[in-house]
C-alpha positions, -999 to +999 in steps of 0.1 A: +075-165+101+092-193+078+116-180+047+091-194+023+064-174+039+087-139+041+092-151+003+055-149-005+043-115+018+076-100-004+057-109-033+025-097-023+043-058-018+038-034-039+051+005-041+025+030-048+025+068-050-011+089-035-026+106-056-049+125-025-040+132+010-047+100+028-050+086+063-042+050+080-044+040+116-041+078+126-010+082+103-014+112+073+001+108+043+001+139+020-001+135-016+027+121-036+035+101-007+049+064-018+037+038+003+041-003+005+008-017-001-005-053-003-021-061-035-056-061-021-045-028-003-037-011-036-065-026-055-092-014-031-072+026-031-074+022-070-107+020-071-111+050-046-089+070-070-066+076-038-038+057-058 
């Protein structure tokens, strides 16, 4: 991965805490959890109220 392209995924990271209990790739995270997120991740868990 080039620097400019490390630049841009950084920029695309986003910390968010779970509202719900909530599971990815066989991994739980209880509520209250914070997680790094893309910003497509964190939009589609907004509208599922799970963020």
């Amino acid at each position: 991965m080039s620097k400019q392209e490390q630049q841009a995924a950084a920029a695309d990271e986003v910390q968010a805490k779970l509202k719900k209990p909530h599971r990815h790739k066989g991994i739980e995270y209880p509520a209250g959890a914070e997680v790094s997120l893309t910003k497509d991740q964190a939009e589609r868990l907004t509208q599922r109220e799970v963020i």
